[in-house]
C-alpha positions as CSV (number, residue, x, y, z in Angstrom):
1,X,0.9,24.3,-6.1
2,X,0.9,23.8,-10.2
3,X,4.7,23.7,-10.0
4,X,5.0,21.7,-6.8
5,X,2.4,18.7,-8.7
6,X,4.3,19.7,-12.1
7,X,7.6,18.6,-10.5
8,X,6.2,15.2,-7.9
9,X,4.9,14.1,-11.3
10,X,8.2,14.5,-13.5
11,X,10.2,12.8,-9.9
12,X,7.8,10.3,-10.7
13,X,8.6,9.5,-14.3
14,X,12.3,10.2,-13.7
15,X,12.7,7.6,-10.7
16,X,10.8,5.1,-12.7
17,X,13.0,5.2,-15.4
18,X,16.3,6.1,-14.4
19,X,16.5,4.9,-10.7
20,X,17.1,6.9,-7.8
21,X,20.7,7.0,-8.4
22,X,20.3,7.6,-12.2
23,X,18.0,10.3,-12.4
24,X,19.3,14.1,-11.7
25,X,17.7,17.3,-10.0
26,X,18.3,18.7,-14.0
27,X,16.5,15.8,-15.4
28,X,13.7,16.4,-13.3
29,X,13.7,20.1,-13.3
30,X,13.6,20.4,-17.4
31,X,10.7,17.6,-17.1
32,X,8.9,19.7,-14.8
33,X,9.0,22.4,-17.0
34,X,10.9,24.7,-14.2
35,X,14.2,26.0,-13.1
36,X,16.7,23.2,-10.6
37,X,16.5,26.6,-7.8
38,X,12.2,25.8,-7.7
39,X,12.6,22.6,-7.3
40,X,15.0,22.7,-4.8
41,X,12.8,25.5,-3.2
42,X,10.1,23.2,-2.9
43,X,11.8,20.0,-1.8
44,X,15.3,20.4,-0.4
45,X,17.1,17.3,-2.3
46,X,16.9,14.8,-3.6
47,X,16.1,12.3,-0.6
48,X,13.3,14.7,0.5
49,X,11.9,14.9,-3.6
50,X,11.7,11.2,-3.2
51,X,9.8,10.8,-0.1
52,X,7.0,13.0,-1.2
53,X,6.7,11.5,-4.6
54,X,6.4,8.4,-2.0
55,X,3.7,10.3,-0.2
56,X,1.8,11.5,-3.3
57,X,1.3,8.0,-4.8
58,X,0.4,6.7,-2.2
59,X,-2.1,10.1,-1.3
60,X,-3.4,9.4,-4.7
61,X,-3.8,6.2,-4.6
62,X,-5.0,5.3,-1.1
63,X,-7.0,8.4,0.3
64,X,-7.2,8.8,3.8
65,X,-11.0,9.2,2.4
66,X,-11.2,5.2,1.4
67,X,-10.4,4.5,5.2
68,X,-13.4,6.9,6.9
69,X,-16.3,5.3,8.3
70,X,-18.7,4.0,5.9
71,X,-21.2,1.7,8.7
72,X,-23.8,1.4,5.9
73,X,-21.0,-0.6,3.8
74,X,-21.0,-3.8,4.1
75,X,-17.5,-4.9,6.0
76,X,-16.5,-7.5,2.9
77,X,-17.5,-4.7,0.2
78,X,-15.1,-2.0,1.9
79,X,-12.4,-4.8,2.5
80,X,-12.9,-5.5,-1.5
81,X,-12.5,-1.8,-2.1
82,X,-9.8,-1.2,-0.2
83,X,-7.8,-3.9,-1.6
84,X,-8.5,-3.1,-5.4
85,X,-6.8,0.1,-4.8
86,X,-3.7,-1.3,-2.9
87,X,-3.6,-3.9,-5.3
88,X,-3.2,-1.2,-8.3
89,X,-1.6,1.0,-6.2
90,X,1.7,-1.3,-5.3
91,X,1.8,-2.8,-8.7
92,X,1.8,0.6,-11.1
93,X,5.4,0.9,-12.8
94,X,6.8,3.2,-10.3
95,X,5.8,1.7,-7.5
96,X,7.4,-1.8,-8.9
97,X,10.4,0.6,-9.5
98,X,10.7,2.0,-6.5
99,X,10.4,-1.5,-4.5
100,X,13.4,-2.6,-6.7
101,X,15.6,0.5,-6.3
102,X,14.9,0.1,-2.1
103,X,16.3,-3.7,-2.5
104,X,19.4,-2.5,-4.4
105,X,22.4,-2.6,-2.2
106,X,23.2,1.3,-2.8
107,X,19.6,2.0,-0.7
108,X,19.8,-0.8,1.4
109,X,22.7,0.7,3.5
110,X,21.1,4.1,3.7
111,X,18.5,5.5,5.6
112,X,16.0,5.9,3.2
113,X,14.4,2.4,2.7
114,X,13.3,3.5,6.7
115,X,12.3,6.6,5.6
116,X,9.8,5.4,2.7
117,X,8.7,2.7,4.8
118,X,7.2,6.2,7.3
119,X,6.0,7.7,4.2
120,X,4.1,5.2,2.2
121,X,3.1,1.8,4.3
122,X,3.1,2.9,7.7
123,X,0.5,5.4,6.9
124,X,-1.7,3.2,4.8
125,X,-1.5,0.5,7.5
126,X,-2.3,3.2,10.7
127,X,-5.6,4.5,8.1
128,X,-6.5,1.1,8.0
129,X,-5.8,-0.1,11.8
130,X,-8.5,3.2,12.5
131,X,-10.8,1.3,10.2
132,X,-10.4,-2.4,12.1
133,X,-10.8,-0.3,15.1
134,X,-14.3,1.1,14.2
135,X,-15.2,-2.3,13.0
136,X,-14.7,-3.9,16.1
137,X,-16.4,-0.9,17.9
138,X,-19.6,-2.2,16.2
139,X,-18.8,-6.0,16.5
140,X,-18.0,-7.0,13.2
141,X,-14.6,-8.1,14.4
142,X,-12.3,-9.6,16.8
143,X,-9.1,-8.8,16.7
144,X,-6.2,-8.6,20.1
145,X,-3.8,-7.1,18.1
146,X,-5.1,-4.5,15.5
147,X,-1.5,-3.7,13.6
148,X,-0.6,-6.7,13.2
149,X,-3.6,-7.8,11.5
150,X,-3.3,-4.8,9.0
151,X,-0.2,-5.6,8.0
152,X,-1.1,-9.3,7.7
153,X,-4.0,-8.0,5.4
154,X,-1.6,-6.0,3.0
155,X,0.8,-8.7,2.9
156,X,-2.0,-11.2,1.5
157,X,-3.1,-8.8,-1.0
158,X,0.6,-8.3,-2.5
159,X,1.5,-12.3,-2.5
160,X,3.1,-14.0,-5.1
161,X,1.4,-11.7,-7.7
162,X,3.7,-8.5,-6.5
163,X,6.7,-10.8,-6.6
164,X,6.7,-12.5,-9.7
165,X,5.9,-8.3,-11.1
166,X,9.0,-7.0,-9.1
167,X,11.4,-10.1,-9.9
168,X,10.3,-9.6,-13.5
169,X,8.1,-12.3,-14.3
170,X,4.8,-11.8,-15.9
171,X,2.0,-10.2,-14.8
172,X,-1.3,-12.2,-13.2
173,X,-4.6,-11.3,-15.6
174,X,-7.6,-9.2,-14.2
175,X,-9.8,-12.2,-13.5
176,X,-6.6,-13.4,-11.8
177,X,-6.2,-10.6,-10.1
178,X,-9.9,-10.3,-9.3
179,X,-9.6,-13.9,-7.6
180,X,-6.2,-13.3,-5.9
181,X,-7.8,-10.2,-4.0
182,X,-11.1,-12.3,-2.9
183,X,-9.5,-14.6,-1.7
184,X,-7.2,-13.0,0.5
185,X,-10.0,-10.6,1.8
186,X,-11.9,-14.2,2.9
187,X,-8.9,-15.6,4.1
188,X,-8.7,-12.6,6.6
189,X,-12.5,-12.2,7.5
190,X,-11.9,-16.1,8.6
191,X,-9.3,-15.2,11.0
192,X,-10.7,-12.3,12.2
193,X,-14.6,-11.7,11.5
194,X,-16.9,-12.1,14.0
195,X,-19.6,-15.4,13.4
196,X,-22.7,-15.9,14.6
197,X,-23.6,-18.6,17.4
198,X,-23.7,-21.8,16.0
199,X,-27.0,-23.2,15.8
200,X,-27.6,-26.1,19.1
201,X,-27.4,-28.7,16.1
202,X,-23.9,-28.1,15.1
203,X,-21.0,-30.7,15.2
204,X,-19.9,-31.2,18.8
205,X,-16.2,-30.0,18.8
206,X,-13.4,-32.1,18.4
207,X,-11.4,-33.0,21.9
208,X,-8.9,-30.7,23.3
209,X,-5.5,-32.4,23.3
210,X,-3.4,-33.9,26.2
């Protein structure tokens, strides 16, 4: 297991640098610290070496554990919590790196952009579709199509921050950052959180049109 963590970490360092195509089953082997047969022996190829350094950042990153149920949690605090780690999660160098080398026109004709897309998002978004399940279980939302709205939720909380970081340009500040990922957290418990009655005093609604 030391070697197997000793060599996802140097696949790590190696894609971020060099690119998928750049970076060699030597390179990473003598980074690791271990012969090009172990690694092999552990991952099969290259292809496969890449997936689970996919799999491992985002294992790191994202825990099955941040998506379990929490009912004592507020829903906004978890939302908040969840978010924060996306958020650092999708803009670390190698995940910036990696998002650039699946846009390159090498990977885009290969099957390996659909195969990281398995590994790393799709998982994250069915761990957090379980949690919008459980939360509208206990009536905190109202949702009629549960993976849509997780995806919806992801795709606020990258936003123009993740593109200007992957196109180059400069980075958003932390109290940037900190506002970015409130807002987008309220902009999805508007669309989806479950309100109160309104109070017999409220504004009469507007008339439905022809």
């Amino acid at each position: 297991m030391g070697k197997r963590a000793a060599i996802l970490e140097a696949a790590k360092r190696m894609f971020t640098q060099h690119g998928f195509d750049g970076a060699s089953m030597d390179q990473i082997a003598a980074e690791a610290g271990v012969s090009k047969l172990t690694v092999y022996s552990h991952f099969g190829d290259k292809d496969a070496l890449f997936l689970a350094a996919v799999e491992s950042h985002c294992d790191l990153s994202l825990p099955s554990s941040l998506f379990e149920p929490s009912p004592d949690m507020p829903l906004r605090e978890r939302l908040m919590e969840i978010a924060q780690a996306f958020y650092s999660m999708v803009t670390a160098p190698e995940a910036v790196a990696g998002h650039r080398m699946l846009c390159s026109p090498q990977m885009a004709n290969s099957g390996l952009p659909k195969l990281f897309w398995e590994a790393g998002p799709l998982r994250v978004q069915g761990d957090f579709a379980a949690l919008l399940e459980r939360r509208i279980a206990a009536g905190e939302l109202d949702i009629q199509d549960v993976p849509r709205a997780a995806g919806q939720f992801f795709s606020l909380l990258k936003g123009e921050p993740h593109a200007c970081l992957v196109f180059g340009g400069p980075g958003p500040g932390e109290e940037e950052i900190r506002a970015h990922l409130a807002s987008a957290v309220d902009l999805f418990l508007r669309a989806y959180q479950v309100r109160d009655r309104a109070p017999e005093h409220a504004a009469p609604a507007s008339r439905s049109r022809r």
